[in-house]
N, C-alpha and C positions, 0 to 999 in steps of 0.2 A: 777647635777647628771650626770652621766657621765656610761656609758655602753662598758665593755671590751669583753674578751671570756663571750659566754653567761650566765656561771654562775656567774660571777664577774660586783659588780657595784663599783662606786667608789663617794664617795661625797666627794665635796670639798669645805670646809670652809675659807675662805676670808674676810678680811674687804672690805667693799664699796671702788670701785675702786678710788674715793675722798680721800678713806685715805688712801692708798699707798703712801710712801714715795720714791721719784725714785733716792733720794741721799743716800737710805741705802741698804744692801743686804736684799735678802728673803731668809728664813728659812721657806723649804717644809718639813712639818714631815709627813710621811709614816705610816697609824698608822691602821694594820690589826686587824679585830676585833677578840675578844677573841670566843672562843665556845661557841654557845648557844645565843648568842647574836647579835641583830641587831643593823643598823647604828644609829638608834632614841635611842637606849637602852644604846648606848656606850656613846654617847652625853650626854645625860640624860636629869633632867626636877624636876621642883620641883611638887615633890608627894602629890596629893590630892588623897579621899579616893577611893579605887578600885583600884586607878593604880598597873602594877605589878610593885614589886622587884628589877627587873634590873636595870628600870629609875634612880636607887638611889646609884648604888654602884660604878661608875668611875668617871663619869663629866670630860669628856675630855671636853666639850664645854666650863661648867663652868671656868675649870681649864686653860682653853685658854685666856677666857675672864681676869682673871687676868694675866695674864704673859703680855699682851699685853696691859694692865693698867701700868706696872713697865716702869719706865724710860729708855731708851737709846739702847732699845733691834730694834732687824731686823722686819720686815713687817714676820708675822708669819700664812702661812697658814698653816693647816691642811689638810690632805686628809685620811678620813677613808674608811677602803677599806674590804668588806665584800664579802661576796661568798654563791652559793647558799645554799650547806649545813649548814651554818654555822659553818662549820670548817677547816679551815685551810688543816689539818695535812688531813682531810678524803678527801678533795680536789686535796691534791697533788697524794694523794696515786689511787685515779680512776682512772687516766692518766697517765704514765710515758709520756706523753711529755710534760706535763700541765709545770711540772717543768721551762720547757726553755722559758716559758709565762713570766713568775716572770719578766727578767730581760726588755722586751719588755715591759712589762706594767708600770714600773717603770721609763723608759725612756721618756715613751708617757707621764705619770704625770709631771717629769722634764719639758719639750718644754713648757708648759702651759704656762710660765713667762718670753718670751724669751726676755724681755724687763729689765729684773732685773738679778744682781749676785745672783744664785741660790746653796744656801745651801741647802744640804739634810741631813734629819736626819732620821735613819729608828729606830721606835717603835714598841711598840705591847705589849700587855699584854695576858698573856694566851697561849691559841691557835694561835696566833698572831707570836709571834715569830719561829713556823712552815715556816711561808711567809718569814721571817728576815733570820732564815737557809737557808731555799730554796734557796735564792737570793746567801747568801754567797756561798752557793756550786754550785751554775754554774756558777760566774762569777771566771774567772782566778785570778784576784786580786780584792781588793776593791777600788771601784776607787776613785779618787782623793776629788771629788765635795760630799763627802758622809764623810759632818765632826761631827756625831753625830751616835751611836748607842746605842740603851736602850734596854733592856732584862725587862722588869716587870713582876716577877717571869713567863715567858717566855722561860727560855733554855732547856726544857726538853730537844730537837733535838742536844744538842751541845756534842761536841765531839773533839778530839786533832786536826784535819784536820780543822775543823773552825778557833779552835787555831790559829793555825798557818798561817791563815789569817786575821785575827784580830790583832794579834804580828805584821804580814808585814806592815797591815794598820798604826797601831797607833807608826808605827818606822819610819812611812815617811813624818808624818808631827803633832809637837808638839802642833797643834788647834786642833788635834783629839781626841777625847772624847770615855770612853766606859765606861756605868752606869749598874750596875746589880744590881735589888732588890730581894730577895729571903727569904724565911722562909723555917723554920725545917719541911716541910712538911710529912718527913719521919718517925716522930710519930703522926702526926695528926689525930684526928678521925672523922668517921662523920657515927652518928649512931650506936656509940661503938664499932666501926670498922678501923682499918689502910684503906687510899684508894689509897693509892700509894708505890709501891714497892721500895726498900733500893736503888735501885738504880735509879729508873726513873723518881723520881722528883728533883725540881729547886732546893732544896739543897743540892744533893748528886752533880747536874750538875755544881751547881755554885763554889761548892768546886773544881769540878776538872778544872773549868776554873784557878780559884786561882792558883793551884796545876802549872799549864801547863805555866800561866805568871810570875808567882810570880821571876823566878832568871832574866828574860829580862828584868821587870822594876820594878827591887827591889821595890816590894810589900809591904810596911809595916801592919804584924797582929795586932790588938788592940783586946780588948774586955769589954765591959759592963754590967749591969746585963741584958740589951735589946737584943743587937746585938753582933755579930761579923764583924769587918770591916776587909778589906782588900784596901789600897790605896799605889797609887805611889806616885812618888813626884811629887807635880805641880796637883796629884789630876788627871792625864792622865788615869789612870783607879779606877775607885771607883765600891766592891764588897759589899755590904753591907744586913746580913744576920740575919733576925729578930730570935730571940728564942724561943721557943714555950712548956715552963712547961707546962702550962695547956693543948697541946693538941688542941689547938685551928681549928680552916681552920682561917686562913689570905688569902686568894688567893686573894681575891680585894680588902678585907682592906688595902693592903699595896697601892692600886691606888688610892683610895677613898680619903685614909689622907697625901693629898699632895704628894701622887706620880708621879706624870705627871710631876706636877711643880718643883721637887726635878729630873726626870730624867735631865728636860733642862737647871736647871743649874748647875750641879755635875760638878765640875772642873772650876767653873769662879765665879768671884767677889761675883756674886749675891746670892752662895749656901746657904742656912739658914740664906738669911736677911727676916726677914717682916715671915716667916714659919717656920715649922720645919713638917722634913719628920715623918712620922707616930705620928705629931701630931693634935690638934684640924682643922678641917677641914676651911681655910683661904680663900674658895672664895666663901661662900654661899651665899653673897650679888648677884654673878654673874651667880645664879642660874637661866633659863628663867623656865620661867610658860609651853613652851611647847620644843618640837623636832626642831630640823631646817632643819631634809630634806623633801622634797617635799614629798609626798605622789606620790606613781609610778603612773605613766599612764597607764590603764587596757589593755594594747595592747597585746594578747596573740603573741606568738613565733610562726613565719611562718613554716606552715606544709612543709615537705621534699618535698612533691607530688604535692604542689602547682602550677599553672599555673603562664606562664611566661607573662609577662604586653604583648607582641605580641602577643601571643596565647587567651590572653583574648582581644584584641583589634579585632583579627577578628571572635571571636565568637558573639559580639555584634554587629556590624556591619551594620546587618541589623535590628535588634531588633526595636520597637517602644521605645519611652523614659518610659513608667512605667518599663515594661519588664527589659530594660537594668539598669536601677535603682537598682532593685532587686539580678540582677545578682554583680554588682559590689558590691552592701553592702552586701551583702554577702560573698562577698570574701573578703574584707576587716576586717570584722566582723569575719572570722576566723584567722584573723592573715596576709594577704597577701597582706602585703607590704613590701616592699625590703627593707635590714637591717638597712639600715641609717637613716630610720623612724619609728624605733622601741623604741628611744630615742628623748629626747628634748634635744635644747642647752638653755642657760642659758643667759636670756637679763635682765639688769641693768638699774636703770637711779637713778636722784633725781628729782622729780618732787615737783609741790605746791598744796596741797587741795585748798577750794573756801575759808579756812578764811586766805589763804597766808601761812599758815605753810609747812615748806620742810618736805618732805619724801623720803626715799629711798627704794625703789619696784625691787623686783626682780621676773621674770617670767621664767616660763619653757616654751616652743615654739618650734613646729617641725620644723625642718630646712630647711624645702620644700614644698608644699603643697602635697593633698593626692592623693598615685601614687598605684598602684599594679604590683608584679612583685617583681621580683631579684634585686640587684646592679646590674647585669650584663644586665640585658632586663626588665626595669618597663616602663610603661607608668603613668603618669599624665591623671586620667580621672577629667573632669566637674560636676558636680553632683549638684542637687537641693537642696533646703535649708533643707526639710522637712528628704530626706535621711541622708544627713551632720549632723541634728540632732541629729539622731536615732545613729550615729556613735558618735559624742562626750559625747552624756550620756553616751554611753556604755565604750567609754575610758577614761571615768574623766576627759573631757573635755570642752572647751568653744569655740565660735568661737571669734572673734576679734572683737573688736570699731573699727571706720574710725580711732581715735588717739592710739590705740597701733597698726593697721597696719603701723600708719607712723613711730611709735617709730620701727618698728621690720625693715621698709628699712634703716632705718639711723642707724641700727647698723649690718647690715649685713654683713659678710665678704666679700662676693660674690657679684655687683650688676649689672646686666645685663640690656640691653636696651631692651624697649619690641618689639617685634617684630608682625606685626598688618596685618591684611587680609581686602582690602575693599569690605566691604559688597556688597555680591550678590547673590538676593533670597536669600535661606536657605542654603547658603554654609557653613555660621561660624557654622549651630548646630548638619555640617554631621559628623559622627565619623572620618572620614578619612580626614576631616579638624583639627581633634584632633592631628592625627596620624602626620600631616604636622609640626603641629606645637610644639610638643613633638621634630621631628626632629630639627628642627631651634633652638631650647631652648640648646638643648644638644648640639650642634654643638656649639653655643654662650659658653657655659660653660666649654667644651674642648680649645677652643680656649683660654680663658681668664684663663684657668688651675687651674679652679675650681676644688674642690673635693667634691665628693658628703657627707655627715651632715655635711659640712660648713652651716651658713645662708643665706641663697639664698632669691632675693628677686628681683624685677623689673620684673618677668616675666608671672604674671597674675594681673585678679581682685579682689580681694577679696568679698567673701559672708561675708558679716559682722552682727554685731548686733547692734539695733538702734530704735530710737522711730518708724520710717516709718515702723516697723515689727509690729505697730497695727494703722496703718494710715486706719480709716473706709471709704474712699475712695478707698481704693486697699489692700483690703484683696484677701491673697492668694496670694501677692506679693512678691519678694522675694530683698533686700536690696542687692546693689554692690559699692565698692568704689577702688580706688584706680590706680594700673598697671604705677608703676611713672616710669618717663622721668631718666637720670641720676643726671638730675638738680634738682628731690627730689617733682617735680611737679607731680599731678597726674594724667593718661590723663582722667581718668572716676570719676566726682564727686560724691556725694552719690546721688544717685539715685536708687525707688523701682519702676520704669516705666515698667518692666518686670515680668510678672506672672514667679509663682512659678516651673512650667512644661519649663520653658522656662530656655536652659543651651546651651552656645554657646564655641569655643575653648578657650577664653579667661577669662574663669571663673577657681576661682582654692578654694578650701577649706582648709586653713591652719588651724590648730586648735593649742588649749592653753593651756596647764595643767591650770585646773578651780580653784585650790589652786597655791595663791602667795603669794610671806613674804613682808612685809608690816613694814617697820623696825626692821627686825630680826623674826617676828612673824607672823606665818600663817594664811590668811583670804581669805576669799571665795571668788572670783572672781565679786563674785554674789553682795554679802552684799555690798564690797565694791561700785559698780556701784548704787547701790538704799539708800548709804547711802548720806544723803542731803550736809554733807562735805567733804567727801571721794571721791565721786564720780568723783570729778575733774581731780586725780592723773590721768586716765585711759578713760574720755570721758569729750566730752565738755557740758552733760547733765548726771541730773538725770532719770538714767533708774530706770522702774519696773518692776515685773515679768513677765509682756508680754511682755517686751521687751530684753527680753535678749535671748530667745528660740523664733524658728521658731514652 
């Protein structure tokens, strides 16, 4: 999951980085979500009883999972890209500059795969195609690497000036594709009522796209008792316009029954093999039991008025440690932490449970340990288990095993050497030995031209979770591992030799979104460590509930 301008998130679907093929191109489809709907809704999920309505009427996930079953196709991510109002068209319209975001964010999804030929395909269904116009109208031309566009009954926003950059696109290279699906909206009822005017829905628009290409790539009209088609030759623009006697709403019927999978392949080999467009629904075997994006992390949005990580460095300063404990969860707990920790980055592997079976686990994980402040001025404070707590319940959080802090160094993009103070008296636990060593870290990070939410890693201990959190020898202890070398060594073993009250500049709290997918499928952070064969992926012990919280 992935976090843009504030009202915009974007999740992005991938197969396991094992099944990327580095000998074929990727196909990145753009796929903004329609009105009224979230990314779990747009995905979908097969419906048990309660669930709402929405889980059932798109199945882009479903409808992904078979495309990428057919033979001989591109490494195929998706990326659905949602906003806070949920809609689109009310999105661009709060901002006149939100507009010029479009092509900036688009760009940023592009870079993601710099390893692979990156096709782009922009979609949408709905309110979706709002984001699809927007794009086309700020950018001067369509650019080259954008060999796919789908309208699913989405053009309300179109007009001859799109036209005419659509015509430019698809005249400059004969691999360019453009799919429009649409119905007669424009008698449709709902509630024995018209709810769309003669002119403002997808089949007054999708006419006039027809209208406006039909003489540049001689257009051929057909028609059935179903539809009205409109296609060129070679299939370079396919219009296709369901009929609507009865008055029906289609708006997501026509996505539901194979239209996802009828946008990506309009115009090549594979169009109506193995399906048919608004017909029986072809990938319900590939329907999952649940959602595949993360459940967000409860981190509220940093107040405007908040204190800068300096300003709260020398406010505690001289504080005793309860005192100062207080004041940072606190501020924390409102939100104040600098924007790059407002999001997790997304860690992979394959691992084995204890009966030997592979798994592939994915995790959500702050990219830094927990700091207050700006990007411009945070500091990294130390913190005790018992506070670290109080903050990951409250974010939907976990904190780490010794084995996912090692997995989180070895896949870090960042990884710095740690830089160490030898102990004298109580220098390491004075805040201004914080303050020292906050400087040496950044400094190390600038230099190595680090960016801040990269994953960063080598430059503390971790408070970790672990059986020694109910060792009845040292209750009230507090569990540290880790702070590795660049050779992946760690210099501090696990060890809980340290009461709880006891926090020196070398400690740091990274925490975990407490939900991870576990083969495609979400489970609790928790279950998994206490369950007797699961447990393995993630520790080299069976934890229990006492041991997984301070």
């Amino acid at each position: 999951m992935l976090a843009y301008d504030p009202e915009v998130r974007a999740y992005i679907n991938a197969p396991a980085a094992e099944m990327l093929d580095a000998s074929r191109p990727l196909t990145l489809v753009l796929y903004p979500l329609p009105n009224g709907n979230s990314i779990e809704q747009t995905a979908g999920k097969r419906m048990q009883p309660g669930d709402d309505w929405h889980y059932d009427i798109q199945h882009i996930a479903a409808q992904t999972r078979y495309l990428r079953r057919q033979p001989g196709g591109d490494n195929l991510v998706v990326a659905y890209l949602e906003c806070r109002p949920k809609s689109w068209p009310a999105w661009k319209r709060a901002a006149e500059d939100r507009r010029a975001l479009i092509p900036a964010l688009i760009d940023s999804l592009r870079s993601l795969f710099p390893e692979f030929e990156t096709r782009v395909t922009l979609s949408g269904h709905s309110g979706g195609g709002s984001f699809v116009n927007g794009y086309i109208e700020q950018v001067e031309a369509i650019p080259a690497w954008i060999e796919r566009i789908a309208f699913l009954d989405s053009n309300y926003g179109y007009d001859d000036d799109i036209g005419a950059k659509l015509a430019a696109w698809l005249k400059r290279s004969a691999q360019n594709r453009l799919c429009v699906l649409a119905y007669n909206d424009s008698i449709a009822l709902y509630q024995g009522k018209p709810f769309v005017s003669p002119t403002g829905g997808t089949w007054y628009r999708s006419k006039m796209m027809a209208r406006f290409l039909a003489e540049p790539f001689n257009l051929n009209r057909s028609e059935s008792d179903d539809f009205i088609e409109f296609h060129s030759p070679a299939n370079q623009v396919e219009i296709i316009l369901k009929k609507n006697p009865e008055r029906k709403i289609f708006h997501t019927v026509q996505v539901e029954r194979n239209g996802f999978i009828h946008s990506m392949y309009a115009g090549t080999a594979q169009e109506g093999q193995g399906y048919q467009y608004f017909g029986e629904r072809v990938y319900d075997e590939y329907i999952a039991g649940i959602v595949p994006a993360f459940r967000a992390l409860n981190i509220p949005s940093r107040p405007a008025t908040a204190l800068s990580g300096s300003e709260l460095m020398r406010r505690i300063e001289a504080l005793p440690f309860a005192e100062r404990e207080e004041v940072i969860r606190s501020e924390i707990l409102e939100g104040n932490l600098p924007e790059f920790l407002h999001q997790g980055v997304t860690v992979e592997t394959v691992s084995e449970d204890a009966a030997g079976e592979k798994h592939h686990l994915r995790l959500e994980v702050l990219p830094d340990y927990l700091a207050v402040g700006s990007n411009s001025d945070f500091r990294r404070f130390p913190l005790g288990p018992k506070t670290a707590q109080q903050i990951a319940d409250r974010f939907g959080a976990i904190m780490p095993t010794r084995e996912m802090v090692d997995l989180i160094y070895e896949k870090a993009a960042i990884k710095l050497a740690p830089v160490t103070y030898t102990p004298l008296g109580s220098n390491s636990e004075q805040v201004w030995c914080f303050e020292e060593h906050q400087r040496a870290i950044e400094q190390q990070r600038r230099e190595a031209e680090g960016q801040l939410g990269w994953l960063t890693a080598g430059i503390k201990k971790d408070v970790i979770i672990h059986s020694r959190i109910a060792d009845p020898n040292r209750t009230h202890h507090v569990v540290i591992y880790g702070w590795h070398w660049p050779d992946g060594s760690p210099i501090q073993p696990v060890t809980n030799i340290h009461i709880a009250s006891y926090v020196d500049y070398s400690h740091g709290i990274r925490l975990i979104n407490s939900q991870i997918y576990l083969d495609g499928f979400p489970r609790e952070i928790s279950e998994v460590l206490c369950d007797s064969t699961l447990y393995k992926l993630l520790s080299s012990e069976v934890m229990t509930p006492e041991t997984i919280r301070y």
